[in-house]
N, C-alpha and C positions, 0 to 999 in steps of 0.2 A: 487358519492358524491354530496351533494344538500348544495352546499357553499350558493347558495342563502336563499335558509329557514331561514340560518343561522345570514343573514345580513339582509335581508328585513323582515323577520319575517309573519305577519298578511298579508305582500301586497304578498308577494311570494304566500301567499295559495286563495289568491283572485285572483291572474294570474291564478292558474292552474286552478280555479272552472271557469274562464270565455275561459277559450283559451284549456281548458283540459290539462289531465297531460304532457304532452312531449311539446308543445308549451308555456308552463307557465312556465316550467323549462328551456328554450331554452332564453325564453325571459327574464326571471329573470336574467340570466347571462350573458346576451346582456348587459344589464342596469348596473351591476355590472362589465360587462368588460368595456363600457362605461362610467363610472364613474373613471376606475384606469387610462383608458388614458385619461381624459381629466386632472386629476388632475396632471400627468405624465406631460402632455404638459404647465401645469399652472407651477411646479416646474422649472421645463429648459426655459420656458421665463420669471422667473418670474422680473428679472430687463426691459425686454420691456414690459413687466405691467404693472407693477410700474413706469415707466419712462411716458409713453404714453396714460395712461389708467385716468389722471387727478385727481387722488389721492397722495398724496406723503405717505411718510411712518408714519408719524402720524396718520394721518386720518384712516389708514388700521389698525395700531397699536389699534386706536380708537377702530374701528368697532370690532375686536377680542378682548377686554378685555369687549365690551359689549354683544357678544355673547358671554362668556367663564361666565360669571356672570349671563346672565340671564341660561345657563344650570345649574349653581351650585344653582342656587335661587328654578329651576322650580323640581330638583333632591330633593332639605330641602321640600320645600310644598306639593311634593306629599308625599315622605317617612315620613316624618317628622311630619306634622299636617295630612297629610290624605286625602288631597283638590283634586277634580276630577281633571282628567288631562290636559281640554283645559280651566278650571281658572286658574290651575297653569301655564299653560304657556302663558294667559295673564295678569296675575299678576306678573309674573317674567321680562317679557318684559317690561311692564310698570315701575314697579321698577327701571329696570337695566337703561331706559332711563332717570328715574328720577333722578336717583343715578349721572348717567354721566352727565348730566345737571347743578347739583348741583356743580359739582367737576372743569367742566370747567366754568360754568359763576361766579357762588360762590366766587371758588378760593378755 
């Protein structure tokens, strides 16, 4: 089973043409076992994170409703109008900080 393909998509078949197929497949799932435990470890400490890590829960609150916005912004412009995909996700970006900008100095 090539759970990888399935999650990294275009970079899983760029591993296998650079490393050939058994080391691209090997390593693709390294990164995606790597990836389940680091998030693993980020769940179970996530109050010494958050405690120690000099953001309080606003600020992280912050940062996830500006990345959850600029996904939904960069998902409207490419479906939506058609816009290539790294305008769309600099123009979602941008937005999405323009938007937060507004909402906290604004009011």
């Amino acid at each position: 089973m090539d759970l990888a393909s399935l999650v990294l998509m275009g970079f899983q078949d760029d591993l296998a043409l650079a490393f050939g197929d058994t080391a691209g497949w090997l390593i693709g799932h390294l990164i995606l076992l790597g990836a389940l435990a680091l998030a693993v470890v980020a769940v179970r400490e996530r109050d010494h994170i958050i405690n120690h890590s000099g953001f309080d829960r606003s600020t992280i609150l912050d940062a996830l409703v500006v990345v959850s916005l600029t996904l939904v912004q960069y998902v409207l412009f490419t479906s939506t109008f058609g816009f290539d995909s790294a305008a769309s996700m600099a123009l979602a970006a941008v937005s999405s900080i323009s938007i937060r900008w507004h909402i906290r100095v604004l009011g």
